[in-house]
N, C-alpha and C positions, 0 to 999 in steps of 0.2 A: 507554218512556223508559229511557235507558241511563246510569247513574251511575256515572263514575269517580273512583275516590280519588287523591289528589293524594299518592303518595309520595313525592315529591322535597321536598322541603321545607327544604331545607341547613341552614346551621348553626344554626338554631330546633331540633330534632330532637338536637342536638350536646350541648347545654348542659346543665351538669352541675352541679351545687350541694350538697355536701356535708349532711345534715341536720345540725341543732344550729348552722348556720349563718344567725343570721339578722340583716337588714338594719334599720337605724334606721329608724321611722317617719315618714313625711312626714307632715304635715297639710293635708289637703285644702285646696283653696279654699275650701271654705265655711266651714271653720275659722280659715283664715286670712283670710278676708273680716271674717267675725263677730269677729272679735277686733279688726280695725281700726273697727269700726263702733261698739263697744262705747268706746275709747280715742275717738272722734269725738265719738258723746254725749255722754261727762261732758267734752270740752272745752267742747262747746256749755254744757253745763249750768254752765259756772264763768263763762263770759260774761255780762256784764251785758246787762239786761234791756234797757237802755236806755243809748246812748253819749250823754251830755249835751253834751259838747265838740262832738259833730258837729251835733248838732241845732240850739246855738244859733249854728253860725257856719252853719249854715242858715239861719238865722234874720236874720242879718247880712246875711247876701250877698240875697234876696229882698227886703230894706226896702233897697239899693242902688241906687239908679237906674242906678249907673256899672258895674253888672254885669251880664252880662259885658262885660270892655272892648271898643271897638270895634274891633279889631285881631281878635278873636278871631272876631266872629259875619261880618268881611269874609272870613278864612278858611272856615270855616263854609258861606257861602254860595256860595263859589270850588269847596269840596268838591262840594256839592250841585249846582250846576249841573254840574259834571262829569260826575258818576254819571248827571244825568238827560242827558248828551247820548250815555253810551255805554249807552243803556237799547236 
């Protein structure tokens, strides 16, 4: 087996960089991941445990006979036959 070196290499080979010269630090993705994940939690964590306003007009609209209106579940059912006729 015969192994040759790749001398050509262009302007990789070229580049020159003074020492004492040095470049600001990026932070990685996982730094910068973990830092929005960290700002995620305590959002989550300041959220309440429980949205009362949504629950009891949940609660409204279920003892509704006239929900959903019928305008909505005619669309609804327009949609779905659709989908199952381009199935």
């Amino acid at each position: 087996m015969e192994i040759l070196p790749n001398q050509n290499t262009g302007a990789i080979n070229n580049a020159h960089h003074p020492r004492g010269v040095t470049r600001p630090r990026q932070p990685s993705p996982e730094e910068v991941s973990f830092a929005t994940t960290s700002n995620i939690d305590q959002s989550l964590r300041d959220l309440p445990a429980l949205r009362v306003e949504v629950i009891e007009r949940a609660q409204r609209l279920v003892g509704d006979p006239a929900y959903p209106p019928r305008e909505t579940i005619r669309k609804l059912s327009h949609l779905l036959a659709l989908a199952m006729l381009n199935e």
